[in-house]
C-alpha positions as CSV (number, residue, x, y, z in Angstrom):
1,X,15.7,-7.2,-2.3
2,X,13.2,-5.5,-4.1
3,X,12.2,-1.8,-3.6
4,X,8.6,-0.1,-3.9
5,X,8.8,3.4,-3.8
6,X,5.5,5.8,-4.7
7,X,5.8,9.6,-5.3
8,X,2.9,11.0,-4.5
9,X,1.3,14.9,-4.8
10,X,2.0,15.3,-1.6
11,X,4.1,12.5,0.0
12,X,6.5,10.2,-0.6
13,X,6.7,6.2,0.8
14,X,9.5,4.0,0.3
15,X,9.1,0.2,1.4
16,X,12.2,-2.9,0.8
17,X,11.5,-6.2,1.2
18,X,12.8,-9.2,0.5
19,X,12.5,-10.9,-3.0
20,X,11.8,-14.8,-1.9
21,X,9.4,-14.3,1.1
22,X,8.2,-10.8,0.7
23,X,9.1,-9.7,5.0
24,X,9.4,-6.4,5.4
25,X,13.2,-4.6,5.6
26,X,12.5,-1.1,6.0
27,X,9.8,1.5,5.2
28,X,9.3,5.4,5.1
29,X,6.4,7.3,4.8
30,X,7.2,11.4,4.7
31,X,5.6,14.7,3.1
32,X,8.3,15.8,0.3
33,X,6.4,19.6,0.2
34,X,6.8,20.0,-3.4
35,X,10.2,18.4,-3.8
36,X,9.5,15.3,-4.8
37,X,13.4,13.7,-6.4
38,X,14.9,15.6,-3.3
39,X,13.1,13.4,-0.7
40,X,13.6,10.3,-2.8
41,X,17.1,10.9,-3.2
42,X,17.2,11.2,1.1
43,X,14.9,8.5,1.7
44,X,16.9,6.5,-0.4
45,X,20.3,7.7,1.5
46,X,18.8,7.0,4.6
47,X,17.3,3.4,3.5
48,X,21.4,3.1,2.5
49,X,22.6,4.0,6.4
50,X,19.5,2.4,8.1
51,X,19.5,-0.7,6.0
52,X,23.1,-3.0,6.4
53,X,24.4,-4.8,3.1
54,X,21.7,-2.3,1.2
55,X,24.0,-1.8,-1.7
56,X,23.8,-0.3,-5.8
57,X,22.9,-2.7,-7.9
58,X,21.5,-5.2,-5.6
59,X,17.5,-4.5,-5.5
60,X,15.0,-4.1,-8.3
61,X,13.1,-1.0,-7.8
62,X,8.9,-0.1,-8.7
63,X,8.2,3.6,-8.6
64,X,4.5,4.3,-8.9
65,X,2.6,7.7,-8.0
66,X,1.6,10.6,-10.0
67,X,5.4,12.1,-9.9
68,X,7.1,8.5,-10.4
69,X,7.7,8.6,-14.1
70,X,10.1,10.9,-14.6
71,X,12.3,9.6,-12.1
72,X,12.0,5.8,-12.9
73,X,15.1,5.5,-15.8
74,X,17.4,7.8,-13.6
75,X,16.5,5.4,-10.6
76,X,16.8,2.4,-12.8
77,X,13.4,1.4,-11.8
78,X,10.5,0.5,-13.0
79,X,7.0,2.5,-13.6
80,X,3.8,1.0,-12.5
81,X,1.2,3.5,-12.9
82,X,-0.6,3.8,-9.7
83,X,-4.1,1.8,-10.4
84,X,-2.3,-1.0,-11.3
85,X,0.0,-1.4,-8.3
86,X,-3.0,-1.0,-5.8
87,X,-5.3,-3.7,-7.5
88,X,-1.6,-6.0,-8.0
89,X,-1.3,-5.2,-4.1
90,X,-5.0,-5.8,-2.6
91,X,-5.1,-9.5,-4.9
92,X,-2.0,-10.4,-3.6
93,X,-2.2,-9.4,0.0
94,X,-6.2,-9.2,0.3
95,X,-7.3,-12.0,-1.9
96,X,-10.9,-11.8,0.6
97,X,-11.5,-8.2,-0.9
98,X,-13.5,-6.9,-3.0
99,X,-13.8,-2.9,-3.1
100,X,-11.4,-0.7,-2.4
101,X,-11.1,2.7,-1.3
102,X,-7.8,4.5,-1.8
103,X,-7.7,8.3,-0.8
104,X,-4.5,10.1,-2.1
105,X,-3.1,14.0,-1.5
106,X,-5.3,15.2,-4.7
107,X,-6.7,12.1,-6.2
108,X,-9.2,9.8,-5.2
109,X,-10.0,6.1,-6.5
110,X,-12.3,3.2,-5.8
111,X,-11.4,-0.4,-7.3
112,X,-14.0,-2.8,-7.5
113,X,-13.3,-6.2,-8.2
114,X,-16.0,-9.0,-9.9
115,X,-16.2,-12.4,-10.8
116,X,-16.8,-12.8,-14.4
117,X,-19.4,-15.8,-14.4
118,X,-19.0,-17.3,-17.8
119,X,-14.6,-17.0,-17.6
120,X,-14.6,-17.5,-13.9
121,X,-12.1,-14.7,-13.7
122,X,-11.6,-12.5,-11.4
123,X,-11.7,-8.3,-13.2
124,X,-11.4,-5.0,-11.7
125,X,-13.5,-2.5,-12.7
126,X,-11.9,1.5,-11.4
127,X,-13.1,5.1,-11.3
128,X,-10.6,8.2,-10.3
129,X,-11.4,11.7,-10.0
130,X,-9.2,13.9,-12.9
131,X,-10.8,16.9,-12.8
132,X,-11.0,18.1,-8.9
133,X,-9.2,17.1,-5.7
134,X,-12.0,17.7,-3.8
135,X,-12.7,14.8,-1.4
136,X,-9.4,14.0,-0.9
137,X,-6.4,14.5,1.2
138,X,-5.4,18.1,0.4
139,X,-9.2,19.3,1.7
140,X,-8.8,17.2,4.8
141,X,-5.2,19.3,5.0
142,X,-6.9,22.0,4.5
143,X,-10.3,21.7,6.9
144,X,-8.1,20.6,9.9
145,X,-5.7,23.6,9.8
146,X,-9.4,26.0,9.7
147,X,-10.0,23.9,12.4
148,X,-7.0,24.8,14.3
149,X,-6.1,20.9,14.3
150,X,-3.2,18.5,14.0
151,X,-3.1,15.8,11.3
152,X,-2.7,13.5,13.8
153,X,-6.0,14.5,14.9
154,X,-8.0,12.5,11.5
155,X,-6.5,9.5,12.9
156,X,-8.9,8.9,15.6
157,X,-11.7,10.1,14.9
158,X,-15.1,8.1,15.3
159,X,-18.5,8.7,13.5
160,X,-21.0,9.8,16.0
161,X,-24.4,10.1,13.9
162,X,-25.5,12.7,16.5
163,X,-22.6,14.6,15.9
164,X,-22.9,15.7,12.3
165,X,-23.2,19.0,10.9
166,X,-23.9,20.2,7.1
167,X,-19.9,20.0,5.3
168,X,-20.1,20.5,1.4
169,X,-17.1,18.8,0.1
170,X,-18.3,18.6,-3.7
171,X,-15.4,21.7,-3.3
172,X,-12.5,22.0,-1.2
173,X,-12.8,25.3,-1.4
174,X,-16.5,25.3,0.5
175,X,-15.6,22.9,3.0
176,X,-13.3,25.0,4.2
177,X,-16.0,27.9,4.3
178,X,-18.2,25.4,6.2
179,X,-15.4,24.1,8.6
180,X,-14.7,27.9,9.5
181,X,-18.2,28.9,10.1
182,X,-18.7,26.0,12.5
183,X,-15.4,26.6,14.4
184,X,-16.9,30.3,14.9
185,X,-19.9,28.7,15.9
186,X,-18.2,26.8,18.6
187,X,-19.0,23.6,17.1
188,X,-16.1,20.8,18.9
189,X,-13.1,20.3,17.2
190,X,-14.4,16.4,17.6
191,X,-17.5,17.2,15.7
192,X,-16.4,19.3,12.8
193,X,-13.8,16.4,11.7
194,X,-16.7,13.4,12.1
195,X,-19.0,15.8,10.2
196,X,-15.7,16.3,7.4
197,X,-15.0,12.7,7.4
198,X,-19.1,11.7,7.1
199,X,-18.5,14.6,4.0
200,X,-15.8,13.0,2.1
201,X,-16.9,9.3,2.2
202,X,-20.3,10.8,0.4
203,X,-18.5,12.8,-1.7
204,X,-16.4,10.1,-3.0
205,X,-19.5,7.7,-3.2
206,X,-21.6,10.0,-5.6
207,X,-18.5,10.9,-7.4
208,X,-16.8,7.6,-8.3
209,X,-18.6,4.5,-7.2
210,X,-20.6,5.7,-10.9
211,X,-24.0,3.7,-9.7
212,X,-21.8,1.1,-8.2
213,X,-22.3,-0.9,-4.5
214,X,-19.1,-1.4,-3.0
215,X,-19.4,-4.8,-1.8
216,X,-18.0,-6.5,1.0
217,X,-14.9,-6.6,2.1
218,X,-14.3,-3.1,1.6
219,X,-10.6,-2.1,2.0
């Protein structure tokens, strides 16, 4: 078996799977809310209870994720730094692709990947925001919660050109203002997150695409 686990600012995913073919054994996707090697250590447990014949010794183990490297040696695992194991995931199971998108709890990143025309190679080319989470998950956190919404809620919204209002989310901090000021204006619930989400994809495009087109197929 092999084990892919990333520890993330704000949550934590564990996947297994098997080493020959790759299926999928078992995956978990939770918020650790701030204690990251607690919920790895229960994720784990649970992976041993939920998973038959899971046992030590018997899968290699990838930890990735802007908390993963100080628990990789007491794991036994492996670090990947987080770049790398997005772009080693989309070639291998998106070979079609070639920009990606990758919103996390306070970073952001967009992968581009190009043909090199005299090597014939395939490169990647990345850009990640270090210096502000805006854009990213912890201001849609934020926004839905002015907005009196669930998280669940981001998951089905659909962009409605008429529907969009004025969000700055070059700062967290002032799409929240703006998110407030149109819940107080009685703007719909449905409006205020299609005019967030129309926000944060232009706020990530300015910020990282760095002059770039993302070309087709965008993941």
């Amino acid at each position: 078996l092999q084990m892919g686990l990333d520890v993330g600012s704000t949550t934590v995913k564990l996947v297994i799977a098997d080493s020959a073919g790759g299926a999928l054994r078992w995956k978990a996707y939770e918020r650790h809310q701030g204690h990251q090697a607690e919920r790895v250590l229960a994720l784990l447990e649970r992976a041993e209870t939920e998973l038959p014949g899971l046992a030590a010794g018997e899968a290699r183990i990838f930890v990735t994720g802007s908390g993963a490297r100080p628990l990789a040696e007491p794991l036994g695992g492996r670090f990947v730094q987080e770049v790398n194991a997005v772009s080693l995931a989309v070639e291998r199971l998106h070979p079609d692709v070639m920009s990606v998108a990758e919103l996390g709890g306070q970073d952001a990143k967009i992968i581009l990947f190009k043909w090199n025309e005299r090597t014939g190679e395939r490169q990647t080319w990345t850009s990640m925001n270090d210096r502000c989470a805006s854009g990213t998950g912890a201001t849609l956190d934020k926004c839905l919660i002015k907005a009196g919404l669930p998280q669940e809620a981001a998951q089905h919204v659909h962009l409605a050109r008429h529907a969009l209002h004025p969000i700055a989310a070059k700062c967290g901090v002032f799409a929240e203002m703006d998110v407030v000021n149109l819940t107080k204006s009685g703007v719909p619930a449905e409006e205020i997150l299609c005019s967030l989400g129309d926000a944060i994809v232009q706020q990530n495009l300015s910020v990282l695409a760095r002059g770039n087109t993302l070309r087709p197929r965008v993941l």
